[in-house]
C-alpha positions in Angstrom: 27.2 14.6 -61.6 27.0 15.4 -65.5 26.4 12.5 -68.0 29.6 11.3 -69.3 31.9 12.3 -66.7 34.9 9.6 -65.8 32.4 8.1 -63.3 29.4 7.7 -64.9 25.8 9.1 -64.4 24.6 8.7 -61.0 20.9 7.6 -61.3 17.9 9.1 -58.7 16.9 7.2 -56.0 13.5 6.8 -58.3 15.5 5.4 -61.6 18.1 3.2 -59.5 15.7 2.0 -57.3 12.9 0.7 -60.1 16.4 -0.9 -61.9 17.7 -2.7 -59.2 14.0 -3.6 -57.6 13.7 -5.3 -61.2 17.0 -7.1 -61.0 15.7 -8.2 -57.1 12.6 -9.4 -58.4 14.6 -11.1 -61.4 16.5 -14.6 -61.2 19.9 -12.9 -59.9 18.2 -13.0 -56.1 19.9 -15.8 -54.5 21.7 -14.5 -51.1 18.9 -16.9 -49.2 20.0 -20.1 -51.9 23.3 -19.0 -51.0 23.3 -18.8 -47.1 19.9 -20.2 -46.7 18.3 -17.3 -45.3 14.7 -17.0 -44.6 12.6 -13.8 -45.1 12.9 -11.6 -42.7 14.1 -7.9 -42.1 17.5 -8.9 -41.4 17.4 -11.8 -44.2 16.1 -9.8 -47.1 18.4 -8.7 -49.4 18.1 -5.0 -49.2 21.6 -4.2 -49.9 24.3 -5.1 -52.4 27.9 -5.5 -53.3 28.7 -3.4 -55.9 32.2 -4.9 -56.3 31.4 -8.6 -56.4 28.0 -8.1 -58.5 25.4 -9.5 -56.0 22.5 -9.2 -53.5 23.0 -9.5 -49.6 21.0 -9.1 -46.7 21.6 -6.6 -43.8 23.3 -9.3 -41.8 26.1 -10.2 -44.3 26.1 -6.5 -45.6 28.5 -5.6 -42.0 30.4 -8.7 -42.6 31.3 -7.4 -46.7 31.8 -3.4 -45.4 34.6 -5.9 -43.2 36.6 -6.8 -46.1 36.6 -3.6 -48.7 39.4 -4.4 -50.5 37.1 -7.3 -52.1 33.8 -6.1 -52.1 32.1 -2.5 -51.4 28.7 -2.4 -50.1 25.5 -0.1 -50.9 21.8 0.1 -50.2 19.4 -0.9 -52.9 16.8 2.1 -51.7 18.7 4.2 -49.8 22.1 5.1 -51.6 22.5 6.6 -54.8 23.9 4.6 -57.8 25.8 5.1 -60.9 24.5 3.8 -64.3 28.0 1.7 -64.6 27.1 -0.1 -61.1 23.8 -1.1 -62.2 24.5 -2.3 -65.3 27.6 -4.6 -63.5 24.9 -6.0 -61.4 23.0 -6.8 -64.0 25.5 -8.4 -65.5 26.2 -10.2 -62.4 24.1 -11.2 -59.8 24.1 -14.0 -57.7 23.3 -17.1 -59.6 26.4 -15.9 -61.6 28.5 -15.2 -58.6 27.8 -18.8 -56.9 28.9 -20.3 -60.2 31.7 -18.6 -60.2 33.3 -18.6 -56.8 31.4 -21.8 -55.5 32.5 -24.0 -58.1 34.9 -26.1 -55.8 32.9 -26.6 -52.4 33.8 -29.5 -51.0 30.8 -31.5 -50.0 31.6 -31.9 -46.0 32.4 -28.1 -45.3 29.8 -26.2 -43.5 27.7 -23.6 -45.7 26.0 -21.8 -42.8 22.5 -20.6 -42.2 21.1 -17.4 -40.6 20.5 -19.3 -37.6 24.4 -19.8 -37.1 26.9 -17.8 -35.7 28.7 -14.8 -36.4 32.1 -16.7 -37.2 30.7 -19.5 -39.3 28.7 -16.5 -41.6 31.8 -14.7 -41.7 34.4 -17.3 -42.3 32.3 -18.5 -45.0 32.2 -15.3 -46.9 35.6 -14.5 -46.2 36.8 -18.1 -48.0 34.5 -17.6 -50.8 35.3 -14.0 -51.6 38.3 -13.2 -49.9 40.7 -16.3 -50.1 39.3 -18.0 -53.3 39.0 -21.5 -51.5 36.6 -22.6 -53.2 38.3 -21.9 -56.7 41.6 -23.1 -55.8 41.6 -26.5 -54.0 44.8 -26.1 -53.0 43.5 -23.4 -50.5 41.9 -25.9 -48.9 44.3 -28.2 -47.2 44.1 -26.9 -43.9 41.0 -29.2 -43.3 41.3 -31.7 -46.2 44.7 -33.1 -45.5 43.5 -35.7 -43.1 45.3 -34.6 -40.5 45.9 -31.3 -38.5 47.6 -30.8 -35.5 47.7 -27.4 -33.0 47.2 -25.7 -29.7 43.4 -25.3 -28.6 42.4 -23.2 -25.8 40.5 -26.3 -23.7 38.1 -25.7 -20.6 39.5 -27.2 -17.1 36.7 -30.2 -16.4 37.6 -29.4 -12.6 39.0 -25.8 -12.2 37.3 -24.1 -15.0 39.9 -22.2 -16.3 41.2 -22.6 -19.9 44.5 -23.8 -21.2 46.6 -24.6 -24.4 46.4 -27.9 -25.0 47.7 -29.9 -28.5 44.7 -31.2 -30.2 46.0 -34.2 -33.6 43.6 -35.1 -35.5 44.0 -38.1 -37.7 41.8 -39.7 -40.2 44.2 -42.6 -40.8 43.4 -43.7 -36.4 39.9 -42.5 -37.2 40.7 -40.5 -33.7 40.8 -37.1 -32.3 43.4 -36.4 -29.2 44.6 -33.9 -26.8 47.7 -33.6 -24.8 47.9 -32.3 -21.5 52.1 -31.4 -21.8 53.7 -30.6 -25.3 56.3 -33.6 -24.6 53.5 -36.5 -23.5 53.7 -39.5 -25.3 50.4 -40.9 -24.4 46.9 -38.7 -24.8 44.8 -37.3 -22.4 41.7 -38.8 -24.3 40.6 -40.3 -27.0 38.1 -39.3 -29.0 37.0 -41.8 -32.0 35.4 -39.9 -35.4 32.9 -42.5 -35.0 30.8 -40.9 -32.2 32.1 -37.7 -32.5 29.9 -34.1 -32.8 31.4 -30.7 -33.0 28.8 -27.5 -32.9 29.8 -23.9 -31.7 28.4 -22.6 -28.6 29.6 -19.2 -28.3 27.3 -17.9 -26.2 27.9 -20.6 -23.5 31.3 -21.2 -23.5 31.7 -17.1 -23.3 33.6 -17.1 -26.3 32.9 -15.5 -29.8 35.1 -18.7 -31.5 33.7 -21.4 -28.8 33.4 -24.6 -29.9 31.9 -27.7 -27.4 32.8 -31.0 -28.8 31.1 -34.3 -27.4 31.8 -37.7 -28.1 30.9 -41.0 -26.3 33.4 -42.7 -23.3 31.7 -45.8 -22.0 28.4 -45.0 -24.2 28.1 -41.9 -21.7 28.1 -38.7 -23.3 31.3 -36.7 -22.2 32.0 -32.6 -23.5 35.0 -30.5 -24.1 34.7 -26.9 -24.7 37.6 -25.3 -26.8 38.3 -22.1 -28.7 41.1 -20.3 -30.7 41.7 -16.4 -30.6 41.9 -17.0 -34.8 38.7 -17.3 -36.3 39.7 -19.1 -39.4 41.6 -21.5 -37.1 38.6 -22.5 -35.2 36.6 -23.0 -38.4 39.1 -24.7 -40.5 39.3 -27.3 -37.0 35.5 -27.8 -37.0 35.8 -28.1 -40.9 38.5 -30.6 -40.3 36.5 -32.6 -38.1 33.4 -32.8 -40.4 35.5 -34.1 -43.2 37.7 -37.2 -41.4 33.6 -38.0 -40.5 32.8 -37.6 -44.1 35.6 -39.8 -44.9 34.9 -42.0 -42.0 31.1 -42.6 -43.2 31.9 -42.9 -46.8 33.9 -46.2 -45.6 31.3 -47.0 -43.0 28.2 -47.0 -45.7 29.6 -47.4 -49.1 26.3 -47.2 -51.0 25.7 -43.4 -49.6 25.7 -40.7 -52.0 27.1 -37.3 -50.5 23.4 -35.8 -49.5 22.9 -38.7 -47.5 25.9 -38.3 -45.4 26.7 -34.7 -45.0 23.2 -34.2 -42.8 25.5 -37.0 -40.5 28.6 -35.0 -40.3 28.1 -32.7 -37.2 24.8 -31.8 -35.7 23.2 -28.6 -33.7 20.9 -29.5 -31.0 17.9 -29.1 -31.2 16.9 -27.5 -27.6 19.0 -26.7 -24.9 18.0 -24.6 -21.8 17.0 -25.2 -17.7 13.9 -26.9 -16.8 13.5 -28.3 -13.5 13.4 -32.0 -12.7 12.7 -34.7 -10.3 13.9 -38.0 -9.3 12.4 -41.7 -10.5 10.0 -42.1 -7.3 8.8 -38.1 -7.8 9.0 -37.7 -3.8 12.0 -35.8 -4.0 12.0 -32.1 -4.5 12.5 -30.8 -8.2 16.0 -29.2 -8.8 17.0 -26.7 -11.5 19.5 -28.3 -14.4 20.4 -27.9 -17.5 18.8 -29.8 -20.4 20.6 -30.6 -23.7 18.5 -32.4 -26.3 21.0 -33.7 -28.8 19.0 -35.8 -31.2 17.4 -38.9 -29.1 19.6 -37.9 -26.2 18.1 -36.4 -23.4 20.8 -34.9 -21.2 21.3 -32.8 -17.4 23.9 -31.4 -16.3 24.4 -29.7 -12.7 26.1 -26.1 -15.1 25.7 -25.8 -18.6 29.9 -26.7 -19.2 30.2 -30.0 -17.3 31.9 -32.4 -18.7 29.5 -34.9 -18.0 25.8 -35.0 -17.8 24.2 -36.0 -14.4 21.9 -38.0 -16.7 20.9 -39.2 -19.8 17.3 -39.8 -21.3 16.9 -42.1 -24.9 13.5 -40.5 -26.1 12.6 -43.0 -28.9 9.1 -42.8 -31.0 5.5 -42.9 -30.4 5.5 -46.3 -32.5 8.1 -47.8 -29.5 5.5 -46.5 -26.8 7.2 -42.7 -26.2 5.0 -39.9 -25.2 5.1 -36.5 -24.3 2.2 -34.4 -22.0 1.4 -31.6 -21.6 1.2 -30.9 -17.8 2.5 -33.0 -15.0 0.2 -35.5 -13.2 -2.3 -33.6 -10.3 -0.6 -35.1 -7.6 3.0 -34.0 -8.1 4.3 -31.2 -5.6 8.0 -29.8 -5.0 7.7 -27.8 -8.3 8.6 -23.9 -8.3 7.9 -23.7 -12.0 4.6 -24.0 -13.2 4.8 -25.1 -16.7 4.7 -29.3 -16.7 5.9 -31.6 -19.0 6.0 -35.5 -18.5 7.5 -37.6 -20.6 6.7 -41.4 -20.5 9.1 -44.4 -21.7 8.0 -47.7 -22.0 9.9 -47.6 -18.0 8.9 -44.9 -16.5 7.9 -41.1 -16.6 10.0 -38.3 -16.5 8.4 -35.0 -14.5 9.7 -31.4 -15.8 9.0 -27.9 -15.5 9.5 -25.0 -17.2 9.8 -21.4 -16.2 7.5 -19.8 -18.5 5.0 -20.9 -21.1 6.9 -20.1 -24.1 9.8 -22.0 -22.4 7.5 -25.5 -22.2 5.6 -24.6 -26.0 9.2 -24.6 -26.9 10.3 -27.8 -25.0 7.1 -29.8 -26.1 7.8 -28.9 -29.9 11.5 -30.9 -29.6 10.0 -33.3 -27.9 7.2 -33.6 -30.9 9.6 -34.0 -33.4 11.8 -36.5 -32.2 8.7 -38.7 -31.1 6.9 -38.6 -34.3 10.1 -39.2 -35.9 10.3 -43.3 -36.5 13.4 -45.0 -35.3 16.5 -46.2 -36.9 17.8 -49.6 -36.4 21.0 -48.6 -35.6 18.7 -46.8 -32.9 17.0 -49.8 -31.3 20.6 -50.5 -30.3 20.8 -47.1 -28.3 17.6 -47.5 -26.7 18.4 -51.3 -25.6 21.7 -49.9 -24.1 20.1 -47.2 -22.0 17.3 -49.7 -20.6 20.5 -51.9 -19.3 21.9 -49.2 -17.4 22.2 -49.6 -13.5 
């Protein structure tokens, strides 16, 4: 294209790429601030949106080329570039992009990491860039109101099968409920903001917008697995959810600034996978089951979506006389896996196996964590309630 045409000089791939590589290496990088990424071939920010003015990685790139009436996607190295488009990057870039269409975040809805799923990355970019929530708070009532009522898709806890179900959520009763007939009066359950956890399982629930909700029911730890065929529905629900907690723990701890409660408002786990088990007098045979490790909850299930665990572990710290070893003791047999773990409570010991060695490195390394971490007081109370148990 000749200089000074309508569109602009298009610069080599030599020119283009030494003046955006400078604008990378310059303070408008930021797609990792923004989404948290971590370096990585699929985290670094190799391509860019020529329409908004900033940086993204190859993961978010497929979600922008998704929306191109608001932003229009190129490589840094690999496409070729006008002068103009360079120059609006420049003038852009991310720093000035976050300021601009982050400005109204509120502090309890989920900014997603690469680690997340597909719908919470997506969702996120499509509020900031495509709906303007976070410029116009107005946009935002679907999970601010403090209260929001619909129809869920909800897994069977007997038959497996889902089915619509009317979900109300209200701050105000501090409650989330569901309705097994549009006319009921009275709830199928009750599900108090206090103890409750949303985090999306897609994978497991065999649904791209699956969401498995827990909460306590007689200090036992009971699951629900919903989804919605709308994406933004699901999010703007699990959104929902992590504000009436926000609001909830804002009451509950008054002196709490906004960082100290928004790592409280919903939680992934931090292993889940089978591992083989025995019973307390380890004469038994070991049985496959599923493991959930949702903070100092140990839990087994028969299938990964039961509503109820078979068991439940408290793993406190090493200062409260918790342990984790490598290996099981010499003596144990009935195992088909070969990679041990025992776990010892000031009670008793748990024996587990793992199929392979990367499975029980991975294991042992949640286990770590949670036992060097020292306990909370509100924690004692957990642990003194499991010890009770029958």
């Amino acid at each position: 294209m000749r200089r000074g045409s309508r569109c602009g000089p298009r610069l080599g791939l030599g020119d283009q790429g030494r003046g955006l590589s400078t604008l990378l290496a310059s303070s408008f990088l930021g797609p990792r601030a923004s989404l948290q990424l971590p370096p990585g071939p699929q985290t670094d920010p190799d391509w860019a949106s020529y329409t908004l003015g900033v940086f993204i990685c190859l993961s978010c790139s497929g979600i922008h080329r998704n929306i191109p009436q608001v932003s229009k996607v190129k490589s840094v190295r690999l496409d070729a570039w006008e002068e103009a488009q360079v120059e609006f990057m420049a003038s852009r870039g991310n720093n000035a992009a976050r300021d601009a269409y982050e400005s109204k975040v509120p502090p309890f809805y989920y900014r997603p990491t690469a680690s997340d799923c597909q719908l919470l990355r997506e969702q996120w970019i499509r509020a900031k860039y495509e709906r303007l929530e976070f410029t116009h708070p107005e946009k935002q009532e679907p999970y601010s109101a403090g209260y929001r009522e619909g129809f869920l898709w909800k897994r069977g806890r007997d038959n497996g099968q889902f089915l619509s179900r009317k979900f109300v959520l209200t701050e105000r009763e501090g409650s989330l409920k569901y309705f097994n007939r549009n006319d009921a009066k009275e709830p199928k359950a009750i599900m108090k903001i206090e103890h409750l956890n949303a985090t999306f399982q897609p994978a497991k629930i065999g649904h791209p917008h699956g969401l498995q909700v827990t909460y306590l029911k007689d200090n036992s730890t009971r699951n629900i697995f919903v989804y919605h065929e709308d994406g933004k529905e699901m999010v703007d629900w699990f959104n929902a959810l992590r504000a009436a907690r926000f609001h909830y723990l804002q009451v509950a701890f008054p002196g709490a600034s906004d960082a100290d409660l928004v790592p409280k408002l919903s939680r992934n786990y931090l292993k889940e996978g089978y591992m083989e088990k025995t019973g307390p007098k380890q004469t038994e045979g070991f049985r496959k089951r599923w493991f959930t490790m949702d903070d100092r909850r140990l839990m087994y299930f028969k299938d990964p979506l039961d509503a109820f665990a078979r068991g439940e572990v408290f793993i406190g710290s090493r200062e409260s006389g918790y342990t984790v070893l490598d290996g099981l003791p010499p003596s144990t047999q009935g195992h088909h896996w070969p990679h041990g773990i025992t776990i010892i409570t000031p009670e008793r010991r748990f024996l587990l196996a793992c199929e392979t060695e990367s499975e029980q490195r991975a294991w042992m390394e949640a286990f770590q964590k949670v036992v060097d971490r020292p306990m909370l007081p509100q924690e004692y109370a957990v642990e003194a309630h499991f010890k009770h148990k029958p």
